[in-house]
Structure formats: structure tokens, C-alpha cells
C-alpha positions in Angstrom: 5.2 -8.3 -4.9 4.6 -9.3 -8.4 6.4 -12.4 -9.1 7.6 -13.7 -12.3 9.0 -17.2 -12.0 8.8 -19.6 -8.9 12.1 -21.6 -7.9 11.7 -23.5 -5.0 15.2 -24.5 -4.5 16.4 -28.4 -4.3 19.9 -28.5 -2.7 22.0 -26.5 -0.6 25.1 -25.3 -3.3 28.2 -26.7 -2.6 29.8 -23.1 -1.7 29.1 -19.3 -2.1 30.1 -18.9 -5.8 26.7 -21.1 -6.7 24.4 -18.7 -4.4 25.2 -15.5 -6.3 25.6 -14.3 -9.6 27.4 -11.0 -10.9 27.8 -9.5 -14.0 31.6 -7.8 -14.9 30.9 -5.0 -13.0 29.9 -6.4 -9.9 26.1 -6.2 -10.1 24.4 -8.4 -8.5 21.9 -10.2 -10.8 20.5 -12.8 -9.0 20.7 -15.0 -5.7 20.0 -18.6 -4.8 19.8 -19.3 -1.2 18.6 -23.5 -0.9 15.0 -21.8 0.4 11.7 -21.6 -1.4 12.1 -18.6 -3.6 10.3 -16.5 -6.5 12.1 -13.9 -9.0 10.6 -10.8 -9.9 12.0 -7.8 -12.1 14.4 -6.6 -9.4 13.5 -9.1 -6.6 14.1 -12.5 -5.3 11.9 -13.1 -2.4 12.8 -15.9 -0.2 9.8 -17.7 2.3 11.4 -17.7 5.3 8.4 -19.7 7.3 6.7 -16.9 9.8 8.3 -13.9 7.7 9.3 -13.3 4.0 13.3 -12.2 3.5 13.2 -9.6 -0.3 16.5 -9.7 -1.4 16.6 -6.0 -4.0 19.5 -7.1 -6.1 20.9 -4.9 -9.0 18.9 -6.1 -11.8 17.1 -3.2 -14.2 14.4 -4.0 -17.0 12.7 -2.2 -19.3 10.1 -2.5 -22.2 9.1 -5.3 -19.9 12.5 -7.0 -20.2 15.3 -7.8 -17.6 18.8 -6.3 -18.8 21.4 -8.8 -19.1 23.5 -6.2 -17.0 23.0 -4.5 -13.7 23.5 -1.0 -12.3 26.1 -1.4 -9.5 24.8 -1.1 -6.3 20.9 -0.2 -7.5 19.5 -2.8 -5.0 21.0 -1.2 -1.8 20.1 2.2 -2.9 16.4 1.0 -3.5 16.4 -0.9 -0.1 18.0 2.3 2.1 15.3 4.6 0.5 12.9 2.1 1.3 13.8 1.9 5.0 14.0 5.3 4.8 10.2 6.1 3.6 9.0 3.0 6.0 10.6 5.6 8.9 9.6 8.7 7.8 5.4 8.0 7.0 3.2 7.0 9.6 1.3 3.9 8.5 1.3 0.4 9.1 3.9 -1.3 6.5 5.1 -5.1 6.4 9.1 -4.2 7.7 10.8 -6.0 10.3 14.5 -5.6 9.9 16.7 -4.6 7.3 19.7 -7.0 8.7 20.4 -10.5 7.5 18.9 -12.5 10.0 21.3 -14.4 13.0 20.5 -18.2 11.5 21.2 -17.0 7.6 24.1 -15.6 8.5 25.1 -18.9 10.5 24.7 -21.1 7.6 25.6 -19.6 4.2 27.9 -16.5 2.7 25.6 -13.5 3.2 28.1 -11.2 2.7 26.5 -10.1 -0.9 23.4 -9.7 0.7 24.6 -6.7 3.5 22.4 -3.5 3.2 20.1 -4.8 0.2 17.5 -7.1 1.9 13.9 -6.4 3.7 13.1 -8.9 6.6 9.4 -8.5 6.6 6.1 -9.9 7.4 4.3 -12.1 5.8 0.5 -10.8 4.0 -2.7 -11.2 1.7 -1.6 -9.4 -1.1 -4.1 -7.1 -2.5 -4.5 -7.5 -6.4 -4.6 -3.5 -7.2 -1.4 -1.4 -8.0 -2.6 2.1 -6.1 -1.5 4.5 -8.0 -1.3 8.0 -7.0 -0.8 10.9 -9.5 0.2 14.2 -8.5 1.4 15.6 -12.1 0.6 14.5 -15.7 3.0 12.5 -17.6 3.5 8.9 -18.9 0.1 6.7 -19.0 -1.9 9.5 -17.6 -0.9 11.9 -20.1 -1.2 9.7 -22.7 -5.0 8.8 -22.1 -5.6 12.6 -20.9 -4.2 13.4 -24.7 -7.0 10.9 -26.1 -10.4 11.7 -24.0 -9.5 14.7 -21.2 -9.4 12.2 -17.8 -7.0 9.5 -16.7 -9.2 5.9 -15.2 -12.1 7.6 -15.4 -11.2 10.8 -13.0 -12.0 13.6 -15.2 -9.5 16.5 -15.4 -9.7 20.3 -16.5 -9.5 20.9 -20.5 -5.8 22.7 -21.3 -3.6 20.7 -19.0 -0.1 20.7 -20.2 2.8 17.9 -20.2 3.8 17.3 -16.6 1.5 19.9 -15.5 0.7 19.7 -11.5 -3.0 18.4 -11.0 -5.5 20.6 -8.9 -4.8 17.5 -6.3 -3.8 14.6 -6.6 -5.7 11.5 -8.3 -6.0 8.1 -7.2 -5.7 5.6 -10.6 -5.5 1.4 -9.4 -4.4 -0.5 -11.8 -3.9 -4.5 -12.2 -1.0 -6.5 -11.3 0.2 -7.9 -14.0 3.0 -11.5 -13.5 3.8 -10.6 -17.2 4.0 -7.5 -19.2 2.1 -4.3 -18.0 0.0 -3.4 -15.4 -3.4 -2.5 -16.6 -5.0 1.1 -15.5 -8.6 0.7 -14.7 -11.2 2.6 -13.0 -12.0 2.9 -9.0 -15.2 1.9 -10.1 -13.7 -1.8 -11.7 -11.4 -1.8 -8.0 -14.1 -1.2 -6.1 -16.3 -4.1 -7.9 -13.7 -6.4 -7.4 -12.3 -5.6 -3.6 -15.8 -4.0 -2.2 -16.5 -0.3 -1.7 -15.2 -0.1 1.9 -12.5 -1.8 1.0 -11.3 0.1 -2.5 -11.9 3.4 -0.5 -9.9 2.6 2.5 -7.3 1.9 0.0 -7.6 5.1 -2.2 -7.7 7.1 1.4 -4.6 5.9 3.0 -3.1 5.8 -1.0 -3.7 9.8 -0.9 -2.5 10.2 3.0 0.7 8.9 2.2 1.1 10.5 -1.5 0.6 13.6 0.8 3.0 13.4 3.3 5.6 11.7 0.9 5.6 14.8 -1.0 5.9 16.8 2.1 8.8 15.1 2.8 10.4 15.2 -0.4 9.7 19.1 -1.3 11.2 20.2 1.5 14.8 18.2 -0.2 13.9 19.9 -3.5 12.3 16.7 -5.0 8.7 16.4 -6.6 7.2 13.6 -6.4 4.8 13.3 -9.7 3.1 9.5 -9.3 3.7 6.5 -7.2 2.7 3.2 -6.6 2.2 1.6 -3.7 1.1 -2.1 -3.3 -0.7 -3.0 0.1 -1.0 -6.6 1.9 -4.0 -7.6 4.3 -2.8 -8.8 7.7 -5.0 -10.4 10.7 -8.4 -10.8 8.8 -8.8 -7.4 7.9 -5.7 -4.8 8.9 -4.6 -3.1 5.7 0.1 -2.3 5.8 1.6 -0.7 3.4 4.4 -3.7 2.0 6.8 -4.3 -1.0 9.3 -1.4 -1.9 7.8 2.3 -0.9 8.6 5.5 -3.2 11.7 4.7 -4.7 13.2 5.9 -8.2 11.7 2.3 -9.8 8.0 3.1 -8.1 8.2 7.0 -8.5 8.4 9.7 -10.4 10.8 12.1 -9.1 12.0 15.0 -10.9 14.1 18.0 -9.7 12.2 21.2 -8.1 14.8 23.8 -9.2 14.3 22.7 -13.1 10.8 21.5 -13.5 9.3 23.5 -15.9 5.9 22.0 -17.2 5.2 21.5 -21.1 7.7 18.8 -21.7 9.2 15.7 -20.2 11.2 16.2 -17.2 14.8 14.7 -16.4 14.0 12.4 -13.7 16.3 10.4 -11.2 15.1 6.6 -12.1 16.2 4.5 -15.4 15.3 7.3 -17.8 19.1 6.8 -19.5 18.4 3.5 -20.3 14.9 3.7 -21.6 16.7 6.7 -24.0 19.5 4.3 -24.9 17.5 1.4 -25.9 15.1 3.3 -27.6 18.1 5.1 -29.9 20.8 2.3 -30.3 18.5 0.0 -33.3 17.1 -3.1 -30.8 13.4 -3.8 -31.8 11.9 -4.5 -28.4 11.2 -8.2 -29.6 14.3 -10.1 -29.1 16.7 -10.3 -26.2 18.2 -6.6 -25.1 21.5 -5.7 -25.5 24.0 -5.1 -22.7 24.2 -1.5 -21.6 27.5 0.3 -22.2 29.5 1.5 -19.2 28.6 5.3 -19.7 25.0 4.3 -19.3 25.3 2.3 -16.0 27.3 4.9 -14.4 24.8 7.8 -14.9 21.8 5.3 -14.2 24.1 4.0 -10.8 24.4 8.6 -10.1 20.4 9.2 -10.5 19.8 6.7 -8.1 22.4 7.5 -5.8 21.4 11.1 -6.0 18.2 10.6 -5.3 18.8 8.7 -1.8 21.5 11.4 -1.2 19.2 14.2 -1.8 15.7 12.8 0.3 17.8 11.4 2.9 19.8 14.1 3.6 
């Protein structure tokens, strides 16, 4: 989890209107439980003692800012296809539950809160993003365009836009608790985590990249990158934690159309980043609120994407 504010909270709110906020069309923007809590992009993460409750609420950023509208029902989608992938690949991952847990429910409104939170365990947080690319596009094609390899993995000269890599590529990157993520190289990982370490990491990053995609081409989805982010349990035991291959960690475009040379219409936030981008804001001063034909077909990609991987 890559926090960007801390709020440890100083008073139980007098009723259920002060523990929530929505925006006009029912998004849910933020929470406030009276527990120790810190605010990501999409997240509010609650320390629960023993375990860690993430609540996903329906917050969407881009250009590194958070909108000041949601996309209805965006955090439940992102924490059913979490559950989901946490089901479907076999390796260790922080989960516990994905109900409310009995004493929350006993002492506050958690109502809001039903299908869009992780009960998990607690971890050491490993300080790498692990990317995994299977296809060139965004930051990887970028630097590919400017020196033919992508964090120091060299690639094969002629590789086109969105083109599928001979296999997959393994490209950490550092967290960031402001603005981007850095890429580096395994080399820069490896320096900082150790070598046994960095390449148990970029192992199991492949192994599940692998099966993921498995998974998903059999629904007619490609997976092109991923992150995943990894905690450090019991000393040394490495889980898989955080959200898992969802539309705000992945790529996913749309088997029956992909056709390599271009960009590809993808089922994440890609309507908003084309909106912001064409409506005049300059990226510097507080973002504008999306208009209501933009939510909905952000709120369908989502949805579609859930419907189509889970089905």
C-alpha cells in the first residue's frame, strides 16, 4: 500500500453521516471510522491491531491527482476482482476475509462499507513495485522508443506499439508516497533488497503474471503489464498483498480487437485520462469534476471487466 496522508482519528463521530462521504452520485469518496487510519489514491486503510481492514472506496485519480468525483461502485468492483484473483492463483497473499468484521459491525454504520473492504494481515512491506510486462505500451514503450530496452532488459529491434514480448519482462520500480513510481533496473532492486531476495521476487512476479494470463485468455482478456506489491511475513515468508490484477494495477485489453501498432481500448480509466487531456485543464491546478457520460462508461469498463474474468 502506498500511502499518501496519515489520519489517526481523535473522536468517535457523533453518527453515520460524519463516517462517510459521497459525492451526488453516490460514490463513495472517503471513510472515517474513529481508528488509526491512512489515505491513499483509492484506499483508506484502517489498523485494526493484529490485522489491517482496506476499505477500496470509489475514488479515481489521474495525472497523479484524486478527482473530486467518483465512479459509482468502482471500489466494490476492484475488491470482488481482487477476491477473485486471491482465489484463483496459488500463492501466499495477505487476505483474510472480505466481510466487515462482527465487532465493526457492532459498533458503527457499516452499511457503506458491504462488499468493498479487504480484512487482511498485517506485513513488512517490500519497497519495489514488481512489475511484470507482457506487451509493450505506456512507460515501456516509451523508453523502448528512446534506447531499444525497458529497465535495462534489452528487447529485439522492430517491436511495434503494444506488440506481445518474446516473454514476459520483469521491470521493479520504486514506490513513490507522491507523484510517480520510478522504473529502475533489477540490478538497482537487487542492490537494495539482496540478490536472493530481488530474485525470489522477480520469480514468483513471473509465476503469477503466468497463470494470471492463463486465466484471463481463456475469458478473452489479455493481460499486457501488472503490478504487484509483496509484504514480508514471519522473518522471511514473502505473500502477495494490496489489490491483485485489477483494471487500476493492469492492463487489460480485449482479445477479439487487439491489433498491435497502436494503442489499445482497455477496460480501466482510459475515458477519463482522454477527457482530461481534451477538455483545456493544465494538469497544475485542481481537476475538474467529470461529466456524467464519463463516469458511466468508466463505471461499464470496470464492470465489464469483472463480468467478463469472473464469469
Amino acid at each position: 500500500m502506498n500511502p499518501e496522508s496519515e489520519n489517526p482519528s481523535a473522536q468517535i463521530p457523533a453518527n453515520s453521516s460524519d463516517l462517510y462521504q459521497f459525492d451526488g452520485n453516490g460514490a463513495l469518496l472517503s471513510t472515517a471510522l474513529p481508528l488509526p487510519r491512512r489515505s491513499g489514491k483509492v484506499r483508506d486503510v484502517y489498523d485494526l491491531g493484529s490485522h489491517l481492514l482496506i476499505v477500496s472506496t470509489d475514488r479515481i485519480s489521474a495525472f497523479d491527482y484524486i478527482l473530486p468525483n467518483g465512479i459509482p461502485g468502482k471500489g466494490e468492483l476492484l475488491t470482488r476482482m481482487s477476491g477473485f484473483w486471491f482465489d484463483s492463483l496459488d500463492v501466499p497473499h495477505h487476505l483474510i476475509s472480505l466481510d466487515v468484521p462482527e465487532d465493526l459491525a457492532n459498533q458503527f454504520d457499516v452499511t457503506p462499507l458491504a462488499g468493498r473492504i479487504m480484512l487482511t494481515a498485517k506485513a513488512d512491506v517490500v519497497p519495489f513495485e514488481c512489475v511484470v510486462r507482457g506487451y509493450l505500451e505506456g512507460s515501456g514503450w516509451r523508453e523502448y522508443q528512446a534506447g531499444g530496452s525497458v529497465c535495462g532488459v534489452e528487447l529485439p529491434a522492430g517491436l511495434r506499439q503494444c506488440d506481445r514480448l518474446p516473454q514476459p519482462i520483469f521491470t521493479p520500480a520504486t514506490k513513490a508516497d507522491e507523484g510517480h513510481d520510478e522504473n529502475v533496473s533489477f540490478d538497482v532492486m537487487a542492490a537494495a533488497l539482496g540478490a536472493e531476495r530481488a530474485n525470489h521476487l522477480r520469480d514468483l512476479s513471473l509465476q503469477v503474471f503466468s497463470r494470471a494470463s492463463q486465466i484471463a485468455e481463456d475469458k478473452g482478456i489479455i493481460v499486457a503489464d501488472t503490478k504487484f506489491e509483496f509484504g514480508v511475513v514471519d522473518g522471511d515468508r514473502v505473500i502477495l498483498i494490496d489489490e491483485v490484477l485489477t483494471p487500476d494495477s493492469s492492463r487489460f485489453w480485449s482479445a477479439d480487437v487487439y491489433q498491435p501498432g497502436h494503442s489499445q481500448p482497455s477496460f480501466d480509466k482510459q475515458f477519463v485520462r482522454e477527457y482530461l487531456s481534451q477538455c483545456g485543464w493544465d494538469k497544475n491546478s485542481p481537476p475538474p469534476v467529470l461529466p456524467a457520460e464519463i463516469v458511466e462508461k468508466t463505471a461499464e469498463k470496470y464492470a465489464e471487466a469483472y463480468r467478463r474474468l469472473a464469469s
